[in-house]
C-alpha positions in Angstrom: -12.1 -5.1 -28.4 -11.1 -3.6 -31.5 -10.6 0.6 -31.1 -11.5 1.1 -34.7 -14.9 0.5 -34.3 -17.4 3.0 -34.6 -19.4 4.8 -31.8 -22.4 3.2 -32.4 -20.9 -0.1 -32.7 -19.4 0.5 -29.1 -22.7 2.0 -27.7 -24.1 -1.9 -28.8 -21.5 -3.4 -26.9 -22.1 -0.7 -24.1 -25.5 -1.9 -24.1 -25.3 -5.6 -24.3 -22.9 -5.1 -20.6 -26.1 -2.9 -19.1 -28.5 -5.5 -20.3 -27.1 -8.7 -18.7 -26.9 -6.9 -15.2 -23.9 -8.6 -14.6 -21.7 -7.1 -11.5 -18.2 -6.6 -11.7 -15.9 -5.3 -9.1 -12.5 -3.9 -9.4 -12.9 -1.4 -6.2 -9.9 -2.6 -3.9 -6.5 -5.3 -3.9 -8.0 -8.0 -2.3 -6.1 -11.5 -2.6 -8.0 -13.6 -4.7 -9.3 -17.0 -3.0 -6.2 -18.7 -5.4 -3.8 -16.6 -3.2 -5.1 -17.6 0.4 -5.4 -21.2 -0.6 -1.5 -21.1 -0.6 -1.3 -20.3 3.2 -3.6 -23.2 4.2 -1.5 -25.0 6.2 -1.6 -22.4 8.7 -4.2 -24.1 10.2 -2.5 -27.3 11.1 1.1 -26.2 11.4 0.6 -26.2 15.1 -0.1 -29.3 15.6 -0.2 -29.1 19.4 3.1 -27.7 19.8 2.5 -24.6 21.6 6.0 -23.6 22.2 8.0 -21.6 19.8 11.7 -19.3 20.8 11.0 -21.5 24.2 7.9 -19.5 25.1 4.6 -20.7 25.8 2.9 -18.9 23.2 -0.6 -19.4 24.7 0.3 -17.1 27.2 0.8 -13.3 28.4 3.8 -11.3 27.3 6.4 -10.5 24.3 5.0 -7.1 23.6 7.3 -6.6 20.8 6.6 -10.3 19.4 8.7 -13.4 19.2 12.1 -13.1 18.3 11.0 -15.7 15.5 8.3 -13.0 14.2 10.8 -10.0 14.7 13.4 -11.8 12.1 10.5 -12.6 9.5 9.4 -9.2 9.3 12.8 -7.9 9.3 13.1 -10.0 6.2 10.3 -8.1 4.5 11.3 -4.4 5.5 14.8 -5.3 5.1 15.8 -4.2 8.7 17.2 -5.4 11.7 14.5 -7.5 13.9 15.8 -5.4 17.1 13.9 -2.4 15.6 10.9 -4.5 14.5 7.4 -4.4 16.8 5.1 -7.1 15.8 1.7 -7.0 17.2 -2.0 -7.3 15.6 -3.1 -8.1 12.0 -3.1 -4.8 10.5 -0.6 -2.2 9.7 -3.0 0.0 9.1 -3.9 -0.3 13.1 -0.2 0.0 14.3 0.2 3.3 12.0 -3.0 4.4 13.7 -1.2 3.5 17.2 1.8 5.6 16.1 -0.2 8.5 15.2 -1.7 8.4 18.4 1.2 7.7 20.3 2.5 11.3 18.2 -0.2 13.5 18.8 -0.9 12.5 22.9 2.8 12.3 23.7 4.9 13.1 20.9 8.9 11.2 21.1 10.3 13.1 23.5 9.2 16.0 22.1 6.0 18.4 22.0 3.1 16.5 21.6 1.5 17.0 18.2 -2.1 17.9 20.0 0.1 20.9 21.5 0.5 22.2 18.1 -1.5 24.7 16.6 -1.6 23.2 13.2 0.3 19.6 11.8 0.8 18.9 8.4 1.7 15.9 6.4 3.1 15.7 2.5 1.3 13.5 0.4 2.9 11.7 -2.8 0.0 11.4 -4.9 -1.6 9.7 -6.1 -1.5 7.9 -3.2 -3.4 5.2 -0.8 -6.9 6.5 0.3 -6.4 4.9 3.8 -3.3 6.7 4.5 -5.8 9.9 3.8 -8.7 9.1 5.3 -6.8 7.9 8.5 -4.8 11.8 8.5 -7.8 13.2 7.7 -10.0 11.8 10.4 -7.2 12.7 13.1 -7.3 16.2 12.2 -3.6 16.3 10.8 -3.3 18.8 7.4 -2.7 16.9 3.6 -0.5 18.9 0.9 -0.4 16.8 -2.0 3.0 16.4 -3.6 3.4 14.6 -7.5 5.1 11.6 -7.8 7.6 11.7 -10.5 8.1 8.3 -11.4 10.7 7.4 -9.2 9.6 8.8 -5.9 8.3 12.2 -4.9 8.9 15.5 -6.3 11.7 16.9 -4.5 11.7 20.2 -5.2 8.1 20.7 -4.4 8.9 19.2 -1.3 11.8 21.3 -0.5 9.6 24.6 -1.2 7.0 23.4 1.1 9.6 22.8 3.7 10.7 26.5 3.5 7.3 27.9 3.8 5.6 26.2 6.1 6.7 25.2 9.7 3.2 22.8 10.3 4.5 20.3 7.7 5.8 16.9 10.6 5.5 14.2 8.0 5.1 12.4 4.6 3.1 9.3 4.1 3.8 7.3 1.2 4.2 3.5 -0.2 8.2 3.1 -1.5 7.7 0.0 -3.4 5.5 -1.1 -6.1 3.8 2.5 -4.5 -0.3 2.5 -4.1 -1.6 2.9 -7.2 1.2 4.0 -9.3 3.4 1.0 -8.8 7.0 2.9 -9.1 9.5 2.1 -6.6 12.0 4.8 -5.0 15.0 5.3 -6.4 18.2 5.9 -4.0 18.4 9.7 -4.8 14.8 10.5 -3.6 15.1 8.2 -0.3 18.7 10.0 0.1 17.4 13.2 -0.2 14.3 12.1 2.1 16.9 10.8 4.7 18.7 14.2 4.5 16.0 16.5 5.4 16.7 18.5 8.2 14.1 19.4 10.6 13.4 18.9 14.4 10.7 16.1 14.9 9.9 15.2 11.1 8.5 11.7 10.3 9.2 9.8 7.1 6.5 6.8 7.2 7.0 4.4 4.5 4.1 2.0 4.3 6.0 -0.8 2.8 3.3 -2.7 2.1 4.0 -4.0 -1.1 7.9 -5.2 -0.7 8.5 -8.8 -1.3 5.3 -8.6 -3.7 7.5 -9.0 -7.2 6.6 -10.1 -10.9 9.9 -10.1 -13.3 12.9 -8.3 -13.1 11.5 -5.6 -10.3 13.5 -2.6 -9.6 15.3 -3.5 -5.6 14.2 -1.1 -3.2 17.2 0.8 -1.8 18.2 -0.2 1.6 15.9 2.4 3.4 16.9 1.5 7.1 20.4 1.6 6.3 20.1 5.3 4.8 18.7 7.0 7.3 21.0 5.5 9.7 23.7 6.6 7.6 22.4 9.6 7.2 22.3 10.0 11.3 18.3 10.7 10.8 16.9 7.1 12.0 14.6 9.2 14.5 12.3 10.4 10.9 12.1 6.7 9.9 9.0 4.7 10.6 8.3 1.7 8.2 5.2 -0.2 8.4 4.4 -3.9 6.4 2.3 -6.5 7.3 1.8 -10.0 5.7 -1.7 -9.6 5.0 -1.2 -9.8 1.1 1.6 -12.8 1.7 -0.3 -15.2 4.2 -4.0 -14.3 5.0 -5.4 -10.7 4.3 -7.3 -10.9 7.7 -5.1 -13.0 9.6 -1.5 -12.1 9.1 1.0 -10.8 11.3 1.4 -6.6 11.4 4.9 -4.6 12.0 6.5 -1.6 12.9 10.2 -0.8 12.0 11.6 1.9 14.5 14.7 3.6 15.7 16.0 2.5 19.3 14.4 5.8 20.6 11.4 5.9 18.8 10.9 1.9 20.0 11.3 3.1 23.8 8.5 5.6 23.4 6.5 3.6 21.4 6.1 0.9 23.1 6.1 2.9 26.3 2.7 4.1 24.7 1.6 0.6 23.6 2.1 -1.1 26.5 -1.0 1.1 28.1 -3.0 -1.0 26.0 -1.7 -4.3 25.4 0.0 -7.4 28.2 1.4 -9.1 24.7 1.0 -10.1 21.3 -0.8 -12.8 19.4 2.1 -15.4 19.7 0.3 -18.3 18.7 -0.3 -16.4 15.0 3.3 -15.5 15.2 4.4 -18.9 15.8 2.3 -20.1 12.9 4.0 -17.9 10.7 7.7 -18.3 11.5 7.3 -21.8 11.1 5.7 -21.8 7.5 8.2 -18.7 6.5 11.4 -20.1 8.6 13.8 -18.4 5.8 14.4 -16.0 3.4 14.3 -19.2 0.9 11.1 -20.1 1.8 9.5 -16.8 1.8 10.7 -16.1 -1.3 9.6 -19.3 -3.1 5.5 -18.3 -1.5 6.2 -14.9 -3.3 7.1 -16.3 -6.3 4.1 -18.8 -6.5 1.9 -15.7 -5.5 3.4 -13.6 -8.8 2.6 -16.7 -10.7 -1.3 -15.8 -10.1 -1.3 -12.2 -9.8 0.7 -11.3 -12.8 -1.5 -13.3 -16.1 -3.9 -10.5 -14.6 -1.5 -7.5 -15.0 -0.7 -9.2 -18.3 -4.1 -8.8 -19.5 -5.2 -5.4 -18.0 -2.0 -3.9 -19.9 -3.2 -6.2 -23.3 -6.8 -5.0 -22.9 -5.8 -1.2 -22.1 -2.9 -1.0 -25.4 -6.1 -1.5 -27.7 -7.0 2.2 -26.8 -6.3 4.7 -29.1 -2.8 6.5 -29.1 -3.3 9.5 -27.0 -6.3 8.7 -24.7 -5.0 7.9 -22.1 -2.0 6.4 -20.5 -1.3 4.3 -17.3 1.4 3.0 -15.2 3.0 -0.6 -15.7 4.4 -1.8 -12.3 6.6 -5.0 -12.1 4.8 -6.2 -8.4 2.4 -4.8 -6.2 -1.6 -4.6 -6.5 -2.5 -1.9 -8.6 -2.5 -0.5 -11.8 -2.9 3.5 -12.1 -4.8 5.0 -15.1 -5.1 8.7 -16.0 -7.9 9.6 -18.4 -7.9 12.8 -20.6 -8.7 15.5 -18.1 -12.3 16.0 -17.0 -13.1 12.4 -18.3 -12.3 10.0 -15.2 -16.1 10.9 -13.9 -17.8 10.5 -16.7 -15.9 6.5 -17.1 -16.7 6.3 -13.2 -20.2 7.1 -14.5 -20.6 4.8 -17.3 -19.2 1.7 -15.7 -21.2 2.2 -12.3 -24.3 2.3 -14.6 -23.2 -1.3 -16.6 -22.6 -2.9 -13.5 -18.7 -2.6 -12.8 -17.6 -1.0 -9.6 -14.5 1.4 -9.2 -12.2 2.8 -6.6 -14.3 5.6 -5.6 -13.3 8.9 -7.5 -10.7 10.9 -6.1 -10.0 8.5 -3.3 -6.7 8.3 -4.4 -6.1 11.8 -3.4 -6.0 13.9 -0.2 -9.2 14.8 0.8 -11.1 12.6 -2.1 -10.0 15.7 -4.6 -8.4 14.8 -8.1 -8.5 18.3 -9.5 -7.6 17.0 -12.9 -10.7 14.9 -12.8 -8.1 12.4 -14.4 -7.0 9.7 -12.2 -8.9 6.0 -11.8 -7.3 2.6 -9.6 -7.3 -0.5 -11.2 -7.5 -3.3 -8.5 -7.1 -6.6 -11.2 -6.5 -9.2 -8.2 -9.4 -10.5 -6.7 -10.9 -11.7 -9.9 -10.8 -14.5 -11.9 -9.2 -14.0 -15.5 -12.3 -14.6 -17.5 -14.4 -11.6 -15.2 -11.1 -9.7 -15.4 -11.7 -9.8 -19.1 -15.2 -8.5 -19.3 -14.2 -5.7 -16.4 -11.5 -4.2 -18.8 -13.4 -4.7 -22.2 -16.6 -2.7 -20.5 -13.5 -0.6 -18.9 -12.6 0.1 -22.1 -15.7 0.7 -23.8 -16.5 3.5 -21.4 -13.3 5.0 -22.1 -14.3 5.4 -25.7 -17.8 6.4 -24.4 -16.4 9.3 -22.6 -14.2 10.8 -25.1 -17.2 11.3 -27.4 -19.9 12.5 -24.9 
């Protein structure tokens, strides 16, 4: 699409896209089918052979998940298996456990439910799960910028000093839903060095083996806190539902010795084991860092030609009209309009057939107050409906800097 077009020109092309009713769908950061075809041999890698860490995996038992399990997902958060829970598909579901687990019986603690009021900081924008989940539990968002780097720490800091409800922050430290930065070691530092009687850090690090080129590393988060004598605020979360099989994978936990005792003091209420046979599947497809690493890469070599051509399609705009993030891994791509004008694009694309994240949704509460901010999701499709998604993308961009 050439940007020096004329309006009416564009209001053609706008047209033509309405007219062939064609769908389009860039809402959410689904694996494409390409992806999950590389994790086929799950379904035979069995073979039979039931037993894996010399358990019978068909049965009861192992809470906390195979040792197997434990080591693979310790490779992905970076952190030591004896602190890993595996259990379930989701990490969304565990987080949602933990939450619980918080507000019924706290960690040793007053339980959160006790609590007149409970707050959480939220780096935004941020991932419309985390809020919705917070929000549906009852528990208080403050919004907090991201900076580029990580959070804002001296908005952070001021909040801390006036308000006593604030327990928590939520946020993604790698390849970060939807802005794609990654945290640098002075902001997980400073995270590590707050001081204050039963606060929770949870890092969703759903995105950290997910690389293209040359991605920034991820500090060594675990390691941090514990140097920082404050493993008690960590909880880290990842899952290999974007690695293996979105709705099949293996979901984990990262805790501190004492949060793990009360955890799964709380868990085990509700579960006599974990899905071993799943596990076992995994380990043995992922049995070391080398082979984990080599699926990643041949992931990046189908999800990155997509990021390639959002950013190609997005630097015909014109200089000034908007601007947008330009992560190195992860899912998402993060695009802030002129201010007021992310509705009216949400507008014009819904009514040409071309589905968004819902506005706001990327905020606490579903509120962008700058009316600016809209998630690109380029995974799921194929390149040549990626195309058409950004050139109508585009073209309503335009649109909505002239209406």
């Amino acid at each position: 699409m050439n940007s020096s077009k004329d309006i009416s020109k564009i209001k053609k092309e706008y047209q033509k896209f309405k007219n062939s009713k064609k769908l389009l769908d860039l809402t959410r950061g689904r694996p494409s089918s390409e992806q999950l075809d590389l994790s086929d041999n799950l379904e035979t890698v069995i073979k039979g052979d039931f037993i894996q860490d010399k358990v019978d995996t068909r049965n009861y038992g192992l809470l906390e998940g195979l040792p197997s399990a434990r080591k693979l997902a310790g490779w992905v958060l970076n952190s030591d298996p004896a602190n890993i829970f595996v259990n379930g598909t989701s990490s969304l579901t565990l987080l949602g456990h933990y939450l619980h687990s918080m507000i019924f019986h706290g960690d040793g603690q007053v339980a959160w439910k006790d609590l007149d009021k409970v707050t959480f900081l939220c780096p935004v924008p941020g991932y419309d799960r985390h809020f919705a989940m917070l929000e549906k539990l009852g528990i208080k968002m403050i919004s907090v910028p991201l900076v580029g780097d990580g959070p804002d720490l001296d908005s952070i800091e001021n909040l801390l000093e006036t308000d006593e409800t604030i327990k928590g922050m939520i946020c993604v430290p790698k390849h970060s839903n939807p802005t794609g930065e990654t945290f640098s070691k002075e902001k997980i530092e400073a995270l590590a060095s707050i001081n204050r009687d039963g606060f929770k850090i949870i890092f969703d690090n759903a995105y950290a083996v997910h690389d293209f080129n040359n991605s920034k590393k991820l500090p060594d988060i675990e390691k941090i806190f514990i140097e920082k004598n404050s493993h008690d605020s960590l909880i880290m979360l990842g899952s290999t539902s974007k690695i293996s099989l979105a709705g099949s994978g293996l979901a984990f936990i990262s805790l501190s010795p004492n949060n793990m005792e009360n955890f799964v003091n709380y868990f085990s209420k509700f579960s006599l084991g974990s899905d071993k046979l799943n596990q076992a599947r995994h380990t043995r497809i992922f049995n070391s860092k080398k082979a984990l690493t080599e699926h990643m890469q041949k992931l990046a070599k189908i999800i990155k030609p997509k990021f390639d051509l959002v950013f190609e399609k997005l630097n015909e705009l014109p200089d000034g009209l908007a601007k947008w993030t330009k992560p190195s891994g992860g899912y998402f791509v993060s695009f802030d309009s002129l201010k007021g004008n992310a509705s009216k694009i949400h507008k014009l694309c819904e009514e040409a057939g071309l589905k968004l994240t819902p506005l706001g949704a990327t905020f606490p509460y579903g509120k962008d107050l700058e009316n600016k901010n809209i998630r690109i999701a380029p995974t799921q499709v194929e390149l040549e409906e990626l195309s058409e998604a950004m050139d109508l993308f585009c073209i309503c961009v335009l649109l909505a800097e002239e209406s």
